[in-house]
C-alpha positions, -999 to +999 in steps of 0.1 A: +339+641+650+320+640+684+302+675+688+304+696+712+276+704+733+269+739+757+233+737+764+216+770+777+184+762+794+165+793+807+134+789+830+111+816+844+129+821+875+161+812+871+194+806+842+212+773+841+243+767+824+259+735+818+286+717+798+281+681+792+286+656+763+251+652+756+215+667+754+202+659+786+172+688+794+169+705+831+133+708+842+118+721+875+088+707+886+074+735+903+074+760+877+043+772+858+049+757+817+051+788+798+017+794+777+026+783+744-005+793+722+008+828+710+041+835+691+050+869+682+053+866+639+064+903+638+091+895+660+097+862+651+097+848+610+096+812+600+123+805+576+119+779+543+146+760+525+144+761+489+163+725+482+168+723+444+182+688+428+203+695+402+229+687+381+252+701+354+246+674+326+207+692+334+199+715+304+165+727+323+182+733+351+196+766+347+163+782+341+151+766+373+181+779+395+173+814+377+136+810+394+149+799+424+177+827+423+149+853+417+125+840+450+158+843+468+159+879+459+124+888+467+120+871+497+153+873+512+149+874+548+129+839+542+147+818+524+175+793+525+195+786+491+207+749+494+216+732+461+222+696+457+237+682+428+223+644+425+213+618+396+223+607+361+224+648+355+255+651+381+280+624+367+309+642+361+317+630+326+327+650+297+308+657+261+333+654+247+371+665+239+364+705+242+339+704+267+350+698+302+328+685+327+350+666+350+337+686+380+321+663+407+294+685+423+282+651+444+279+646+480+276+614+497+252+636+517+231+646+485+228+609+471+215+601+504+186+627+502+186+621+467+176+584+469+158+588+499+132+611+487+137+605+453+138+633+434+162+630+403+141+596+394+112+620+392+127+641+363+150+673+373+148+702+377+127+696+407+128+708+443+111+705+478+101+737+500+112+728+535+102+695+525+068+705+533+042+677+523+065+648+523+034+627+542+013+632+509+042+631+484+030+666+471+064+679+480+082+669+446+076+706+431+084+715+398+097+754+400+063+766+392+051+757+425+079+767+441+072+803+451+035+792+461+046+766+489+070+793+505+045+820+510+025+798+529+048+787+549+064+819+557+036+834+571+031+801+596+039+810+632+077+796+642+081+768+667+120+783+673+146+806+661+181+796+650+209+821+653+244+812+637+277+821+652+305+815+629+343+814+631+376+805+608+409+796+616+433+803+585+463+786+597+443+754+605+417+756+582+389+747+610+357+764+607+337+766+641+299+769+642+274+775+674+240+771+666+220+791+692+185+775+694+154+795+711+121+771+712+086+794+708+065+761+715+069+729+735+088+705+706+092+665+709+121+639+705+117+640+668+133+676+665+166+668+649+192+697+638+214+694+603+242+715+596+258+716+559+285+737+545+278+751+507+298+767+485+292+798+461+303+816+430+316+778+418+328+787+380+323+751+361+307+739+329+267+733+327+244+723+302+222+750+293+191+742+266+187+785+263+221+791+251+232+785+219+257+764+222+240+746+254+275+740+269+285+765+290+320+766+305+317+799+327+285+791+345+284+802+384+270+782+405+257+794+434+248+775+473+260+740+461+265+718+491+298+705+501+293+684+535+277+680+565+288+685+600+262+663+614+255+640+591+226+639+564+197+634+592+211+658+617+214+649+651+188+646+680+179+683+697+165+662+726+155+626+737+129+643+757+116+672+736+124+712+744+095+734+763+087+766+748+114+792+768+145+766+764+174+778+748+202+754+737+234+762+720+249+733+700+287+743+686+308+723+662+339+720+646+347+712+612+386+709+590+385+719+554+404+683+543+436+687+526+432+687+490+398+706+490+401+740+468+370+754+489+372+786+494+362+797+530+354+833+516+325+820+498+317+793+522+281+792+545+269+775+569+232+761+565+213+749+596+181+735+598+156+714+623+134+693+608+107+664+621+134+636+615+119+599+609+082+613+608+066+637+581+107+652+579+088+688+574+117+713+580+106+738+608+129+762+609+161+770+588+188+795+588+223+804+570+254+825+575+291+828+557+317+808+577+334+843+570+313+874+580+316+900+552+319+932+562 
């Protein structure tokens, strides 16, 4: 589906709006750049994505998600749930006769990541923390290190803000999204924006080593992803880079497929920019329901 693009670029002295079919960024010579040394952390928070592999044949797993549920909790306002569901652990085969676990949690999305950072071939549970240290490989994190990575990165100074507007159509079954994009600090080409669509409160079997027996066939699970709207990598912000003081707003449109039991009351939308092709360090990150709850 070819995205729809309305681009909100503000300058010092002036607001222009356009509608085209691309990305293409309005400068003005003459202006002063913004100063781009100070951002504003009270006002302004950098937000993490907690991106656990998993997969329900995963008998570790479970206590891993209950880490990763528990960060959630305590640091709320910073975090991202995205859970992807990749590997050996996520063939949807069954034990055997009384045990069903047909469910197919995989993405072509999350085999992608999957083999491209390879995290299931490490051993699961596992998880990267906005990616963060993918340069060095230090970013295949055992849950122990989990809660360690997003504090520092938390308290780092935001390049933008994302702010999600969110719409369903019942009768259609089209979910709309605008991603509203402020920049803090001047960005480059390699800025590329991902939106997936997850799924909670998923009832389904899943291997659990605590319980006696290990198979359980009322687990939740919780911020599993479903698709993506732009792909696995995203798609480029700008061919040119953003200045600090640009705004864009990037909007598009998605159709639950026929067939697909999602549930749009307990779908969300997950957006995130990240530093595609280079150290793929996510910068900013940000999630809403595709139905607001009231």
């Amino acid at each position: 589906m070819k995205p729809l693009f309305n681009i909100l670029i503000c300058v010092a002295f002036g607001i222009a709006l356009i509608n085209i079919s691309g990305c293409d960024i309005v400068t003005i010579p003459y202006l002063k750049p913004p100063d781009t040394t100070k951002v504003d952390t009270t006002k302004y928070t950098r937000k993490v994505i907690l991106e656990e592999y998993t997969g329900h044949h995963c008998g570790n797993c479970p206590r891993a998600s209950l880490l990763g549920d528990g960060l959630l909790s305590k640091y709320q306002k910073f975090i991202v749930p995205l859970k992807i569901h990749a590997g050996s652990f996520a063939i949807p085969n069954p034990k055997n006769a009384k045990n069903d676990y047909s469910y197919d949690f995989r993405t072509p999305e999350g085999t992608e990541l999957d083999n491209f950072f390879g995290i299931s071939a490490l051993g699961l549970p596992a998880g990267m923390v906005s990616r963060y240290g993918y340069s060095n490989h230090s970013q295949y994190l055992s849950e122990d290190y989990w809660e360690t990575n997003i504090q520092q990165l938390i308290a780092l100074a935001p390049k933008m803000v994302i702010t999600l507007n969110t719409g369903y159509d019942t009768a259609s079954k089209k979910i709309t999204v605008d991603a509203h994009i402020k920049y803090l600090t001047n960005s480059s080409s390699n800025d590329y924006l991902a939106l997936y669509i997850t799924e909670d409160s998923i009832v389904a079997y899943q291997t659990d080593d605590s319980q006696t027996p290990s198979d359980v066939p009322n687990y939740v699970h919780n911020a599993v992803l479903r698709t993506s709207l732009t792909g696995t990598w995203g798609e480029q912000i700008s061919p040119t880079g953003m200045k600090a003081g640009d705004s864009i707003t990037i909007t598009h449109q998605y159709t639950i497929p026929t067939g697909k039991v999602w549930r749009p009351e307990k779908l969300n939308i997950v957006a995130y920019i990240h530093d595609n092709g280079q150290t793929y360090e996510v910068w900013q990150a940000e999630y809403k329901p595709v139905i607001s709850k009231k």
